[in-house]
C-alpha positions as CSV (number, residue, x, y, z in Angstrom):
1,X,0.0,0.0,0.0
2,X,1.5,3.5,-1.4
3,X,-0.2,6.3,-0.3
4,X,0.6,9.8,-1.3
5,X,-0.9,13.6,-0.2
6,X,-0.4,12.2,3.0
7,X,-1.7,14.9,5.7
8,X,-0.4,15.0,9.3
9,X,-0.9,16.7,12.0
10,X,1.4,17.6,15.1
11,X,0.4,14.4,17.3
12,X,0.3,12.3,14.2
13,X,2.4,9.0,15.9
14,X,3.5,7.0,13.0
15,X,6.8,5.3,12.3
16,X,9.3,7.7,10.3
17,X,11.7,6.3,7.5
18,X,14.2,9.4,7.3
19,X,16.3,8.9,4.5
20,X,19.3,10.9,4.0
21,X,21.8,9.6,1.3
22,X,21.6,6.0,1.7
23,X,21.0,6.2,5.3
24,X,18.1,6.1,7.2
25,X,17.7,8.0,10.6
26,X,17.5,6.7,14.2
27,X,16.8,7.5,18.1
28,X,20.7,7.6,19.2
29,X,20.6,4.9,21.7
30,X,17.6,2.6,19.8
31,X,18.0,0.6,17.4
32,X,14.5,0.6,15.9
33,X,12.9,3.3,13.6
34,X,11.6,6.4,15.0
35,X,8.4,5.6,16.1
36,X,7.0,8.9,17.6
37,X,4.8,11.7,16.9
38,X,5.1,14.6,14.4
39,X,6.0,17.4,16.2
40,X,9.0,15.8,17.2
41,X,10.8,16.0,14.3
42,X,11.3,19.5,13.7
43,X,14.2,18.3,11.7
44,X,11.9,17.1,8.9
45,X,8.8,19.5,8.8
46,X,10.4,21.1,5.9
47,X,9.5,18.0,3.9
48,X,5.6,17.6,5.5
49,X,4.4,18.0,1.4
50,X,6.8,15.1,0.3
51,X,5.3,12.5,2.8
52,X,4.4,9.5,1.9
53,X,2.9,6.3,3.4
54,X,4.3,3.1,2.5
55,X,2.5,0.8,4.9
56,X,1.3,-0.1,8.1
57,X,3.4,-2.1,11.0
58,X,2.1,-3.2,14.2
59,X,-1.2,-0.4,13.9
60,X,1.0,2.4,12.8
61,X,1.5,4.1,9.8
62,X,4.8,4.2,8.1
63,X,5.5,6.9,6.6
64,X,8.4,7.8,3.9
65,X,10.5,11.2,4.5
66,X,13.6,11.3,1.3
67,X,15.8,14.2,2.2
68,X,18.1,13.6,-0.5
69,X,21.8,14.5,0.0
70,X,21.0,17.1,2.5
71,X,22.9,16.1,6.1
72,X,21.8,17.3,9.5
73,X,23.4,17.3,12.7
74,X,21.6,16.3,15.7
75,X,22.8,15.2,19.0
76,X,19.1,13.2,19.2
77,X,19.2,10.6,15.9
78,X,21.9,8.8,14.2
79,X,22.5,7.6,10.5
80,X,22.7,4.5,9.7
81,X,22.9,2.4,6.7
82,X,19.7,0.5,5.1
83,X,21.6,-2.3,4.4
84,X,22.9,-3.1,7.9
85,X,19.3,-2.2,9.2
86,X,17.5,-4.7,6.8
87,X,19.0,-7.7,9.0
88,X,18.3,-5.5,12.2
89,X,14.6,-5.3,12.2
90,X,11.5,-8.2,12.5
91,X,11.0,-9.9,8.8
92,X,7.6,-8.3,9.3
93,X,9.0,-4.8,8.7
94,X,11.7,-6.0,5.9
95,X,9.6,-5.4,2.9
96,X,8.8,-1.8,4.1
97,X,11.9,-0.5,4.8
98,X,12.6,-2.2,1.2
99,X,9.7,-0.6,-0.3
100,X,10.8,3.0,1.1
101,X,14.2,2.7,-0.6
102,X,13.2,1.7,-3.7
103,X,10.5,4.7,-3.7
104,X,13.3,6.7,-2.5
105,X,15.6,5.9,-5.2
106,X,12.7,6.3,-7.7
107,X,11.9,9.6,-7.2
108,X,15.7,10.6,-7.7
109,X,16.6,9.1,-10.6
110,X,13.2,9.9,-12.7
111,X,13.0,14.0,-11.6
112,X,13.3,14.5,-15.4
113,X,12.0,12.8,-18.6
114,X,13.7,10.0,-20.6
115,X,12.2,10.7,-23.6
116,X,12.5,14.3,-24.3
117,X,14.4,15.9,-21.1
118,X,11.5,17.8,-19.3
119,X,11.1,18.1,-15.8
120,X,9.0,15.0,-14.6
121,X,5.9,15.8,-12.2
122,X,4.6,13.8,-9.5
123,X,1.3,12.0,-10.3
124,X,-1.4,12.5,-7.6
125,X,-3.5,9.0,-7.4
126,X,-0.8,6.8,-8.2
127,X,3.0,6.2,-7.5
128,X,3.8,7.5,-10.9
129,X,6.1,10.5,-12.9
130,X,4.8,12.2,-15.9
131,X,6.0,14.3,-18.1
132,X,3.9,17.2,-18.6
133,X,5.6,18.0,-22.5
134,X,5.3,14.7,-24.1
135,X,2.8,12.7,-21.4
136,X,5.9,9.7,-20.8
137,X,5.0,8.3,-17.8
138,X,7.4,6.0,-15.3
139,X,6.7,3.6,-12.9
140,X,8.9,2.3,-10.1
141,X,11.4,0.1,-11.7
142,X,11.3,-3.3,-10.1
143,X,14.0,-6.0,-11.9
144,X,12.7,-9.9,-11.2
145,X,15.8,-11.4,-10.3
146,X,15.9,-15.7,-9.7
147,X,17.8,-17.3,-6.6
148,X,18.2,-20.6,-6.4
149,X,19.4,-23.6,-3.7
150,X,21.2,-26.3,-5.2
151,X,21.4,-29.5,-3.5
152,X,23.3,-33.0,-4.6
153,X,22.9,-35.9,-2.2
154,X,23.7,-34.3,1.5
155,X,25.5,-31.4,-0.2
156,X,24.5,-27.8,-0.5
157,X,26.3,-26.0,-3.5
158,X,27.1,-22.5,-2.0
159,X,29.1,-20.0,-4.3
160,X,31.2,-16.5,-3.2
161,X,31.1,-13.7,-5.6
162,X,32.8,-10.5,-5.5
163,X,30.6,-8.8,-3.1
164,X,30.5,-11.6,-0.6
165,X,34.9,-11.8,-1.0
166,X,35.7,-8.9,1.3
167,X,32.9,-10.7,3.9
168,X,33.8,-14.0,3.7
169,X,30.5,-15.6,2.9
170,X,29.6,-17.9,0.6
171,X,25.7,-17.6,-0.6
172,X,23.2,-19.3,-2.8
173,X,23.3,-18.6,-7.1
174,X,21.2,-15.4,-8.2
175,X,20.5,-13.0,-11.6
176,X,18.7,-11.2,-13.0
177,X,16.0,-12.5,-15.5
178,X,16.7,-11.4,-18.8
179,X,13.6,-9.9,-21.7
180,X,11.7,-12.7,-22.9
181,X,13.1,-15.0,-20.6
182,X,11.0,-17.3,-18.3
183,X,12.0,-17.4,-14.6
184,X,12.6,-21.0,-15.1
185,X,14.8,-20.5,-18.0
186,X,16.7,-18.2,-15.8
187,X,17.9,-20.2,-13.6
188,X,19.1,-22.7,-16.1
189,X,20.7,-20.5,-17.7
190,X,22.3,-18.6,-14.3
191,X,23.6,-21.5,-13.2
192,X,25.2,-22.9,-16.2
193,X,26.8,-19.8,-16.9
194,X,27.9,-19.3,-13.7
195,X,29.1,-22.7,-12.1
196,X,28.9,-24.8,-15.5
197,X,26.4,-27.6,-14.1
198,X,22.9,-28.6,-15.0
199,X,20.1,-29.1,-12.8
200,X,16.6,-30.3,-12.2
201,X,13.1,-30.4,-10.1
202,X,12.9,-27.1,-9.8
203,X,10.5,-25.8,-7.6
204,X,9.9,-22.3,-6.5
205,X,10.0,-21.6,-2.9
206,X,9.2,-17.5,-2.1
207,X,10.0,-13.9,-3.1
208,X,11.2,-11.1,-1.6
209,X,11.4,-7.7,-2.5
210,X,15.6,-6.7,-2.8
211,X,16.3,-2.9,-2.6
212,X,19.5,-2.9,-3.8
213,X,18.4,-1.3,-6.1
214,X,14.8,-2.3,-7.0
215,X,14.8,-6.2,-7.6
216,X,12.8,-8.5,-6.8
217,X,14.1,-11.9,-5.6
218,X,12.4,-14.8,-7.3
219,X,13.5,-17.8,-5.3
220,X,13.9,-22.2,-6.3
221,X,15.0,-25.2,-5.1
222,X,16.8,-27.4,-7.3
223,X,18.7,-30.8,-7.6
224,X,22.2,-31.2,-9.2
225,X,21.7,-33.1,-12.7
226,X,24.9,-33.4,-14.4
227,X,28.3,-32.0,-14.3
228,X,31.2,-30.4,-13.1
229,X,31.7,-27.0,-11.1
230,X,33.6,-24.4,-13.2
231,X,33.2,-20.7,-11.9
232,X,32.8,-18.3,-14.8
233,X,35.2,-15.8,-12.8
234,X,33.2,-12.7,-13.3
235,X,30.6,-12.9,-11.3
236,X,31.1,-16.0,-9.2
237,X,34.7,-16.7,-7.7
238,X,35.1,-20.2,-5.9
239,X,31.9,-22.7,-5.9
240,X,31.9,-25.5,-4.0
241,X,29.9,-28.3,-2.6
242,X,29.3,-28.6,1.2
243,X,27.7,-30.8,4.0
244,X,25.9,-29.6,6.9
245,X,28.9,-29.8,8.9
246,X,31.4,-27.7,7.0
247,X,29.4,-25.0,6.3
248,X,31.3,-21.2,5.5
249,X,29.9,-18.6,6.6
250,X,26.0,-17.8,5.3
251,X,23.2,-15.0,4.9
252,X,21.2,-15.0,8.2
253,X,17.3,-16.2,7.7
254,X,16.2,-13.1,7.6
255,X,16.9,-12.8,3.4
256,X,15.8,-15.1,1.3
257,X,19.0,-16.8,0.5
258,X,19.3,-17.9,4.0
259,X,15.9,-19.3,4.0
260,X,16.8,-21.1,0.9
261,X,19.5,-22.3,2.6
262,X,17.5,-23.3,5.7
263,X,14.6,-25.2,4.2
264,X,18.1,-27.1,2.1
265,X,19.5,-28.2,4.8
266,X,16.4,-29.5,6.6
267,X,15.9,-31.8,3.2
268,X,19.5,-33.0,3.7
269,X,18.6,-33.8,7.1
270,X,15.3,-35.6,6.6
271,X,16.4,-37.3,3.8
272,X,13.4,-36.0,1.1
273,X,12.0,-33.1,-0.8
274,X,10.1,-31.2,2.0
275,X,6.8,-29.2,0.9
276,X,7.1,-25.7,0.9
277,X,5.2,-23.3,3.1
């Protein structure tokens, strides 16, 4: 639920995504969201026209303040970075705080037309950008991306790429989907490319929205079908196959890789395809 024209009041008690950059601001001291009334935020009432609500948590609105580049100083709140914060919060709130970056980061990189240059202008009844010259209209981009667990016997393939090196982690295969590609077709194609093997049984498992930027993580369970692990050396660096007890280091449950890697493991365990939830 996007909601825009959003009208508040000074005891209007919501919770507040500040973003600033590509940080979002915090109670120094807390590390939830500022949940707290309008009034409060004096730091923000310069904005009160740009407010916009991008759900509900736990009965309270949560409402979506983008402040741009602009940096304040206050010896009150703190800013921190979405990413770390995703993995900080209840799953419950992890598609919101996803949602207000990706509106975020729409409304910056659309503030003028595509197709002939004009200044873009905010559409009233829908989360939309128009240009007022030529009528172009934009949406929020949102790039399906597949993820997929990989499992051969009472092995788990688990791969590192280059943004996993400087963390030591290994995770689970992903990319994007490409035009006129099925998501199915995707992986069969990610995986090959990536690792050089072939698999089967593919069955999908969940989504979950990825603000990094604006994807959307598509994810499958698969079996190993035929052969041997060969890392393309682009985008995946060292690939290998591992048993429940010599696991690297992995994504937390909170993401969807992690409950990819979860559910795996629990098949491993029990011996049989389990049926997803």
């Amino acid at each position: 639920m996007i909601e825009q024209n959003i009208s508040v009041t000074p005891d209007t008690k919501a919770i507040w995504l500040i973003i600033s950059g590509d940080k979002i601001f915090q109670k120094v001291g807390s590390s939830d969201l500022i949940a707290d009334s309008w009034e409060t935020l004096g730091f923000a009432h310069q904005y009160q026209e740009q407010i916009i609500q991008i759900g509900i948590h736990q009965d309270l609105p949560c409402f979506l303040i983008d402040m741009g580049s602009e940096r304040i100083e206050s010896n009150d709140y703190v800013l921190v970075g979405i990413r770390a914060l995703l993995f900080q919060v209840d799953v419950s709130f992890f598609s919101i705080i996803s949602r207000a970056w990706q509106v975020a980061l729409f409304m910056r990189t659309h503030r003028f037309c595509g197709q002939c240059g004009s200044v873009m202008q905010q559409i009233d009844w829908e989360m939309a950008l128009q240009c007022s010259r030529c009528q172009h209209r934009c949406y929020p981009r949102i790039s399906p991306c597949i993820i997929v667990s990989i499992r051969h016997e009472d092995t788990i393939l688990l791969a590192q790429g280059k943004p996993q090196k400087a963390r030591q982690m290994f995770s689970t295969l992903a990319g994007f989907v490409e035009s006129g590609e099925t998501l199915e077709q995707a992986v069969h194609r990610e995986v090959f490319e990536e690792v050089g093997i072939k698999v089967k049984n593919l069955r999908y498992f969940s989504s979950q929205p990825w603000p990094f930027p604006h994807s959307l993580m598509v994810g499958f369970l698969a079996d190993y079908d035929s052969g041997e692990i060969k890392v393309d050396g682009k985008e995946i660096l060292q690939a290998e196959w591992f048993t429940p007890n010599s696991l690297p280091n992995i994504p937390p449950v909170d993401s969807i890789s992690g409950q990819l890697i979860e559910h795996t493991l629990k098949e491993i365990a029990q011996g049989m395809q389990l049926e997803v939830n």
